[in-house]
VEXVEX-826694 format. One record per residue (C-alpha): z, x, y. Coordinates in steps of 0.001 Angstrom, whole numbers, plus 500000, padded with zeros to 6 digits. Layout:
<sites>
ZXY/...
</sites>
This chain:
<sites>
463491641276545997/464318638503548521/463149638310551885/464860637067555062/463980635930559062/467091636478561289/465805633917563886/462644632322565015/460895631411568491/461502627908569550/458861627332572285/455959626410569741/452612628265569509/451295626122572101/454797625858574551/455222622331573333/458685622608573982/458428623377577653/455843621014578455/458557618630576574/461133619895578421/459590619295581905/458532616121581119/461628614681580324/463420616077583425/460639614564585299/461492611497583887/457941611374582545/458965610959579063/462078609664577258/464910611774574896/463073610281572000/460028611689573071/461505614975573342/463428615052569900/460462614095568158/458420617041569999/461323618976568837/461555617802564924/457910618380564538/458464622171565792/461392622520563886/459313621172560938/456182623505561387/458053626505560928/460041625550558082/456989624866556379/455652628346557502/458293630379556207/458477628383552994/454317628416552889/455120632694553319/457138632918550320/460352633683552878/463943633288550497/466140633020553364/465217630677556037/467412630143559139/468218626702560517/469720626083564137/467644628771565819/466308626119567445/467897625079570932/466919622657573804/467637625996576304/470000628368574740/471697628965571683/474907630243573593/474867626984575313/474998625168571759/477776627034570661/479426626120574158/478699622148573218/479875622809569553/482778624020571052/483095621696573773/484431623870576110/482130622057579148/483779622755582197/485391619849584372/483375619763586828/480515617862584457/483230614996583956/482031614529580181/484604612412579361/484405613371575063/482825612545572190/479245614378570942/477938616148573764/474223614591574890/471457615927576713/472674614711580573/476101617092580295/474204619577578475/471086619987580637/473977619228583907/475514622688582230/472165624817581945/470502623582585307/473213621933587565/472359618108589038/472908616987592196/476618616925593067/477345619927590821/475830623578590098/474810624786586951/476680627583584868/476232631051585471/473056632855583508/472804636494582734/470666638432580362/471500638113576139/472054641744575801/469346644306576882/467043641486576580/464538639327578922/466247636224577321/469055634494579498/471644632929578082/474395630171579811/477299631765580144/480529630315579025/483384629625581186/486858629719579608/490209629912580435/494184628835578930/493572625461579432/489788624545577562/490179621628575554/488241622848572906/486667620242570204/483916619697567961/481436618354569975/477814618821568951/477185618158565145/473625619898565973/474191622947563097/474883620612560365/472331617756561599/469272620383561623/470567622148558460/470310618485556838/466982617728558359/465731620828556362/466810619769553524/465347616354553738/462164618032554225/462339620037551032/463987623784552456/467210624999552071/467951626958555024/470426629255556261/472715627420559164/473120630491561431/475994630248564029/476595632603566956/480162634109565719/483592633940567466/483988637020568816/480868637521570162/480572634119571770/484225635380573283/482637638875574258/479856637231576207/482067634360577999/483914635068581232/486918633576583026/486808630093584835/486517629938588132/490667629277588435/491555631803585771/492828635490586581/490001638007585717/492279639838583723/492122636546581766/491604638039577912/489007636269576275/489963636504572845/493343635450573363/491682632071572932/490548632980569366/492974631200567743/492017627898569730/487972628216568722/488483629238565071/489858625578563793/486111624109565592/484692626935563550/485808625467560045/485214621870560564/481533623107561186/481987625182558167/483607622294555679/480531620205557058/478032622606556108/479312622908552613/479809619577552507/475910618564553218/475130621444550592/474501624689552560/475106627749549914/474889630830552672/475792630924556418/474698632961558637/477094634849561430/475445636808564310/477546639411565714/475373641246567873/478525642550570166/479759645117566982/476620647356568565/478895648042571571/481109650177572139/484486648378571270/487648648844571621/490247648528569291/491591645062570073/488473644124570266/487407645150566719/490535644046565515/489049640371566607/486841640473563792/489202641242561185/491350638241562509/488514636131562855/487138636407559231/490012636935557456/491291633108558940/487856631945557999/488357633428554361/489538630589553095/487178627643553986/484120630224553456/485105630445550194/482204628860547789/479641630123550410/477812632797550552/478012634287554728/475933637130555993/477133638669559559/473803639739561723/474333642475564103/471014644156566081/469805645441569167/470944648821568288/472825651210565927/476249650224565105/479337652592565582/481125654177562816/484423652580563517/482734649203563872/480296649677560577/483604650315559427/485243647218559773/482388644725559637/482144646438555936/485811645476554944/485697641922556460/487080639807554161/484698636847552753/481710638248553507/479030638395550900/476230641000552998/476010642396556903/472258642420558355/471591645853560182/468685646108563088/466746649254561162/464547649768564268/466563650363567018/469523651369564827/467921653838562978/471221655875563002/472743653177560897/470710654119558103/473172657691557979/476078655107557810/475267653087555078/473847656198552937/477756657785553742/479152654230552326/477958650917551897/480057648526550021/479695648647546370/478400644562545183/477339643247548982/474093642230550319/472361644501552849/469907642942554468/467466645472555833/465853644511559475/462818646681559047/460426644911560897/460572644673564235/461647641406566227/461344642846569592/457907644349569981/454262643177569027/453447645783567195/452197645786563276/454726647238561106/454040650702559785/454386649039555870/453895652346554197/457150653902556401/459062650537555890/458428650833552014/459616654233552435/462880653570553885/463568650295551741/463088652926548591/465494654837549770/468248651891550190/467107651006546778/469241654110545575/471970652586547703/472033649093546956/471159647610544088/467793645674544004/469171642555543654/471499642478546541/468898644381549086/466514641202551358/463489642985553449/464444641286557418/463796641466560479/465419643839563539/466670640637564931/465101637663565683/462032636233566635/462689635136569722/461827637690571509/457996638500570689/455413636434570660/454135632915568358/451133633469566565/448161636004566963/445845633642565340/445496632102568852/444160634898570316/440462634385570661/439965636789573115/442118640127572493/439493642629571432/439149643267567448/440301646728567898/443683646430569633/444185642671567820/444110644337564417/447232647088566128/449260643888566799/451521641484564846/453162638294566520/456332636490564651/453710634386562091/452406637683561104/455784639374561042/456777636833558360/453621637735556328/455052641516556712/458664640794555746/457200638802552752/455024641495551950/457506644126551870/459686641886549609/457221641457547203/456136645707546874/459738646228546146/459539643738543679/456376645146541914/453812642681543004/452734645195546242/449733643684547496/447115646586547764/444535645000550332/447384643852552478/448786647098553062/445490649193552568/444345647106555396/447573647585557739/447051651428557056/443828651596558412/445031649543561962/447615652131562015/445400654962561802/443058653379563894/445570653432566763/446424657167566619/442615657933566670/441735655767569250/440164657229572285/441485653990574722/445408655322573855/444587658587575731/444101659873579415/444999663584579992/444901663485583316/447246660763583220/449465662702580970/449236665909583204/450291663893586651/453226662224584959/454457665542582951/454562667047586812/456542664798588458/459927665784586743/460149668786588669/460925667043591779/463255663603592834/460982662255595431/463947661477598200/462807660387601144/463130663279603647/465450661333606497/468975659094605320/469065655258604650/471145654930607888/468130656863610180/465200655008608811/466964651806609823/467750652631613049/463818653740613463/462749650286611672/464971647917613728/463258649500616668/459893648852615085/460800645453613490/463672644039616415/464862641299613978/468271639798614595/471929640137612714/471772638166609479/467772638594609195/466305635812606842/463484635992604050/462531634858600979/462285636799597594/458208636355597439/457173633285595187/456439629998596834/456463627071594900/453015627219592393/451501623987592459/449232622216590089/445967622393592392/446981626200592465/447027627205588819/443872624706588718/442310626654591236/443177630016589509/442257628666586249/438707627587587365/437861630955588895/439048632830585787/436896630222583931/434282630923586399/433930627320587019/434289627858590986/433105630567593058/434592633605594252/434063632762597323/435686629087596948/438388630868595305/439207632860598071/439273630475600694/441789628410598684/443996631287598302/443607631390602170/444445627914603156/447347628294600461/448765631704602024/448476630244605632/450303627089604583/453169629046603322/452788631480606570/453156628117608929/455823626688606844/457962630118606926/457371629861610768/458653626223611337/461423627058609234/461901630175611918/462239632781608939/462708636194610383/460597638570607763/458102636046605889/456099636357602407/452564635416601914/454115633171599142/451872635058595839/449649632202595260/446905634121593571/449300635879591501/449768634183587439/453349636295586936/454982639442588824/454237641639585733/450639640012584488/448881640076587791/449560643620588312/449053644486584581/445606643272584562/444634645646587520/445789648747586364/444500650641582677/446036650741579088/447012647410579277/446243644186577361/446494640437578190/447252637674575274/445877634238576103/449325632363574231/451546635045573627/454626633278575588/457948634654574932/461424632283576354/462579633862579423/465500630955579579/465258627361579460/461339625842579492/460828629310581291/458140631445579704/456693634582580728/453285636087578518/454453639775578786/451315642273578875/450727644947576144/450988648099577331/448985650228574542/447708653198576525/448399655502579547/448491653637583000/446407654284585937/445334652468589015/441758652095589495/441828650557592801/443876648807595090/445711646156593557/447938643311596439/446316645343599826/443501642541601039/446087639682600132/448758641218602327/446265642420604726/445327638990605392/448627637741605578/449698640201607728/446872638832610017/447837635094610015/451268635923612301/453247638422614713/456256638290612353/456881641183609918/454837640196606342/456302642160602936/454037643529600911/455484642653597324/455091644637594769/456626644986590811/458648648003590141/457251650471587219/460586649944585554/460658646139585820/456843646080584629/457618648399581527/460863646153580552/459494643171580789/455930644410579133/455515645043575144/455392648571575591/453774651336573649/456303652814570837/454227655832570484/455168657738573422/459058657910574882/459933654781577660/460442657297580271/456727658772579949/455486655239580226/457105654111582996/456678657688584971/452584656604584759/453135653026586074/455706654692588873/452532656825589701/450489653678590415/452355652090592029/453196654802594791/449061654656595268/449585650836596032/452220651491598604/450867654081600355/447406652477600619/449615649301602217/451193651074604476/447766652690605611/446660648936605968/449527648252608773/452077646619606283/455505647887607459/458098645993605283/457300646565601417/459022644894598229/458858646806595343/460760644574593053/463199645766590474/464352642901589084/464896644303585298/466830647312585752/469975646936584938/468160645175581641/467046648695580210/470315650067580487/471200651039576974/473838649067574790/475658652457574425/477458653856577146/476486657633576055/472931656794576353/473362655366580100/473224658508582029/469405659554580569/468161656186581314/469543655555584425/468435659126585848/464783658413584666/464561654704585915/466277655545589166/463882658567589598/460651656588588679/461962653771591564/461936656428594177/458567658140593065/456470654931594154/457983654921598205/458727658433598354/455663659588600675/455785656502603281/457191657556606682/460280656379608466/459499652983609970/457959651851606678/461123649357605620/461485649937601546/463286646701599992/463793645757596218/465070642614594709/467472642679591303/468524639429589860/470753637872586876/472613640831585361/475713642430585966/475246644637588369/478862646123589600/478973648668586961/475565650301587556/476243650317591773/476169653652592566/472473654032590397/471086651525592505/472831653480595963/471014656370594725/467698654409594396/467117654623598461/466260651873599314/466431650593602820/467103646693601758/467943645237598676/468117641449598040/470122640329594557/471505637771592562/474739636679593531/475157633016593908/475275631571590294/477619634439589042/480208633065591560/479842635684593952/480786638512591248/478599641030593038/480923640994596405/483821642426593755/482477645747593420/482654646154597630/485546644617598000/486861647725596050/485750650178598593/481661650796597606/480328651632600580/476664650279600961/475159651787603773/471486649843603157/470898646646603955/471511644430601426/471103640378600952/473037639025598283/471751635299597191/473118632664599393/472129629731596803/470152629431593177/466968628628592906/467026627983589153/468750624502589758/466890621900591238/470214621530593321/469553621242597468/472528623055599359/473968622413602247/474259623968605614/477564624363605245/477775625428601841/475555628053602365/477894629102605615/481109629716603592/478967631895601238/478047633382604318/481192634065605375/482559635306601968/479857637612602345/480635638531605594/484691639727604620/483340642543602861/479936643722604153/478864644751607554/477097642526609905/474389645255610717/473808645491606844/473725641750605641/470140640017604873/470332635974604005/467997635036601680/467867633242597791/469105634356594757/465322634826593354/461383633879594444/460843629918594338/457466629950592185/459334627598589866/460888625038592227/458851621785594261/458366621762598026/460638618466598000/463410621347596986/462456624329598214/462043622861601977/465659621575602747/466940624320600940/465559627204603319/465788624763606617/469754624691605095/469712628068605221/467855629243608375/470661627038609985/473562628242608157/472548631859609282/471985630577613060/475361629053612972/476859632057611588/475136634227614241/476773631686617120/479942632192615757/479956635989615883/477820635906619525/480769633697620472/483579636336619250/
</sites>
């Protein structure tokens, strides 16, 4: 019985990689610095999975910021704009591509499937130049080997790299993607002939787009693809990934009868409808790799239930051709639970991180193969009991409030269009208002500051006066600028999901369990393990005070329950919608108690929304209803002249527009200038959006400056299709991430840009 890892996380235990990464676009430390940060990492968790007993390990899983990216360098389809002039692609036109410099922005980044991970989306059109420009699969599949492992190379495949790419700027939008197949596939077997030539006997092909819903020129894309690749795969053995979710008969259907393929990798945990498929017909002679543990959640595999359904494939597939694997991979949980010092020992022993989920896969392997290990899974069987038994998992008041509040849809009682007229009369801002998302940039001295009181090293009352003089510098600042509806900037907040998580109940904190949100970005998502409940009041004597440091109107920011249970590891005891029904319930005590404290404008951020929409369109409606539903719970009860905003960012959000209509919100700010504007589309088909609504004027993941100007015509785009009484000005997203040197010019650029505009239309 062989066992397999699908992918692995690239960050290091530690986030060596980001503090890598920073420091070599600070111009701290040189590229040689940062490869050998990166060989070391690579080299670590070879050794781990060999050290584990692991069969198949992957190679090229590893990335600098995003595996998409590297298949765009492999490719070489860099757009002109970057003038690379040829040859292997190196790291100032790659990082130019992921994060923009000065003259040029960076490409557009959306979310890798229903994930938290963003990838750099591809631009392509008729005339790419394609060529094969990044050696990087073959040079890390030989550095493997040098070190002793023979890994897996594993390659994003064609057609989903096509699937996920969209047209250049100067390219119809009709523009079909995999018309341009036959251009990428010749790249593809150069990279192919390499990696046999340097020894490689199996490559691996993820495919994660076969979970959509396809249609049929789109699945016939994969027979093209492999059957042209038939030819120089033969000699190798290839294994085509898919995960995320179940996939479709038609599609299981033809990913089984591609040509030159020697097994297909099936995500067992979200796709548990898959296992119906293969039972009903799985190729007589191929591998079937079986992802039964689980790559997106913390969790500890239930072993005994794995061993049960592996048993059952057994009967399928014969034992020599089934490999134990996981859902997907890595990437998306946490490092290593062995640096967690200070998780308690009962919820610690519920929870598995990717080194442990190695141990699991491994140990799963090896019960098949009749060497079960009997204190290893004797020991998981007691965690699991444990955590149905525990008391902490439990509240039934909790349980009771949330069961209730499906029997109502918490509207507000009045319409979008006469609670604006009652808060302009309140609030008297001017056309084109201007604000800021809620993050201000979160210095070194502040997460020092933070980090001492937490140690308690400092005071609580030192801590709060630094908080103070921080909150009042972003108040003056905001002022100066001559922002219209200010933020108090979140400087005692750690993360828009953490800070709030460690107020309310049946949640847990890790101390390193960072997960890649894109880039060096890393978020340490909490662990929701029990019902939620709010046992006081969690932002009020922050915004309180900020409200008290000007006359200007101050948001209130809040996280949304549906954006703290996506971007959370989240219970899988209990249905999503339960969950996030509890933390909706919490959250409506937080608003109401600001809005008793004199705070009239209120953010209740929804940035990860349209992330939990379901792969599958038929599963769309029931999560968009609950979500939707669970928004408007936490501001139904606040009256008329309390102003309701929410803030989406980086997904595509054109096809979901009437779900967030229905959400009722009286502003909502969203991401709009890295995807080139591609959320002004859906209105300039005739959606009427009778809320206000700011789409991003400029992106604040690039350390790029706009202009005044620049920031006008986006203005004015905006401007052709929405209503002047309706339009907000404000950034794509909050500006934790960016430096004052950046973040200042940036909103002076575009306080002026909006006075200029508001001249212009004075003047007409």
């Amino acid at each position: 019985m062989a066992s397999h890892i699908v992918g692995y996380p690239r960050m290091g235990p530690k986030r060596e990689l980001k503090f890598a990464l920073e420091s070599f676009w600070d111009k701290k430390s040189s590229a040689e610095d940062l490869k050998k940060v990166s060989a070391d990492l690579r080299a670590s968790i070879w050794k781990q999975m060999t050290d584990a007993g692991i069969k198949y390990i992957p190679s090229n899983t590893f990335s600098y910021y995003d595996q998409v990216l590297d298949t765009t360098a492999m490719l070489g389809a860099v757009p002109d704009r970057y003038k690379w002039t040829g040859g292997e692609i190196e790291f100032d036109t790659y990082f130019s591509m992921a994060r923009g410099n000065a003259s040029v922005p960076a490409m557009e980044m959306t979310k890798w499937f229903d994930t938290n991970y963003h990838f750099i989306v591809p631009e392509l059109g008729p005339n790419v130049k394609f060529s094969y420009a990044s050696h990087k699969a073959v040079n890390e599949y030989k550095e493997a080997k040098a070190l002793g492992v023979d890994t897996v190379p594993v390659l994003i495949g064609p057609v989903t790299y096509l699937l996920r790419s969209k047209p250049a700027k100067d390219v119809e939008k009709s523009f079909c993607l995999l018309s341009l197949l036959d251009m990428i596939l010749p790249i593809y077997k150069e990279v192919i002939a390499d990696l046999k030539g340097a020894g490689a006997s199996w490559i691996q092909f993820d495919e994660p787009s076969l979970v959509l819903d396809l249609e049929p020129k789109q699945l016939e894309a994969f027979t093209k693809a492999y059957s042209a690749l038939e030819s120089t795969l033969s000699g190798l053995n290839v294994v085509i990934e898919t995960y995320f979710s179940d996939v479709p008969a038609e599609a299981f259907k033809v990913l089984t009868s591609l040509k030159g393929v020697t097994g297909f990798g099936f995500d067992l945990v979200r796709g548990a409808k898959t296992l119906d498929l293969i039972k009903s017909g799985f190729p007589s002679g191929k591998y079937l790799f079986a992802g039964v543990v689980d790559g997106r959640n913390i969790w500890a595999n239930d072993l005994a239930a794995s061993e049960g359904t592996l048993k059952t494939l057994e009967g399928i597939v014969s034992k020599d051709k089934l490999v134990v694997s996981t859902s997907c991979s890595l990437l998306h949980t946490a490092v290593d639970l062995i640096n967690e010092t200070k998780l308690d020992a009962e919820i610690k022993s519920w929870l598995a991180f990717a080194a442990q989920k190695i141990l699991e896969v491994n140990a799963l392997a090896k019960a098949l193969a009749g060497q079960k290990d009997e204190a290893f899974f004797s020991s998981n069987a007691a965690a699991q009991a444990s955590r149905k038994s525990s008391p902490r998992v439990t509240n039934e008041a909790v349980q009771k409030a949330a069961a209730a509040v499906r029997g109502s849809d918490h509207r507000r009682a009045t319409t979008v269009s006469a609670r604006l007229d009652a808060q302009q009369k309140k609030l008297n801002l001017p056309i084109l208002p201007t604000t800021t998302i809620g993050s201000f940039p979160q210095t070194v001295e502040l997460r020092r500051v933070r980090r001492e009181y937490k140690a308690k090293k400092i005071s609580e009352a030192d801590y709060v006066k630094a908080i103070e003089e921080e909150i009042s510098k972003v108040v003056k600042l905001q002022e100066e600028l001559d922002i219209d509806v200010l933020v108090h900037g979140e400087p005692e907040r750690n993360d828009m999901v953490e800070y709030f998580g460690e107020q309310l109940s049946g949640f847990a904190f890790s101390a390193n369990g960072w997960v890649q949100s894109y880039g060096s970005r890393c978020v340490k998502p909490p662990i929701i393990y029990g019902d939620v409940s709010r046992p006081n009041p969690m932002t009020v004597f922050w915004s309180s005070k900020a409200q008290s440091m000007t006359k200007r109107p101050m948001k209130g920011m809040l996280t949304g329950p549906v954006t703290i249970l996506n971007w959370s590891f989240v219970r899988n005891d209990q249905p999503r919608f339960e969950t996030c029904y509890q933390i909706a319930l919490a959250i409506k005590n937080e608003v109401e108690d600001l809005e008793k404290a004199g705070v009239t404008v209120i953010q209740i951020d929804e940035a990860a929304l349209r992330e939990g929409l379901p792969l599958r369109k038929s599963e769309h409606k029931f999560y968009l209803e609950w979500a939707v539903h669970s928004f408007r719970i936490t501001n139904c009860g606040v009256v008329d002249t309390t102003q309701i905003h929410t803030h989406m960012c980086y997904s595509n959000f054109n096809d979901i527009i009437h779900s967030i209509i229905d959400m009722d919100a009286d502003v909502i700010t969203i991401e709009n200038s890295r995807s080139d504007e591609k959320l002004l589309s859906v209105f300039r088909e005739g959606v009427k959006y009778g809320a206000g609504i700011g789409p991003g004027v400029y992106d604040i993941h690039s350390p790029r400056i706009p202009s005044t100007e620049e920031i006008a015509d986006r203005v004015d785009k905006m401007l052709a299709v929405l209503d002047t009484k309706v339009l907000w000005i404000n950034p794509d997203c909050g500006l934790k991430t960016r430096k004052y040197a950046e973040v200042n010019p940036a909103l002076k650029a575009m306080v002026s840009a909006a006075k200029q505009i508001r001249t212009k239309l004075g003047a007409k």
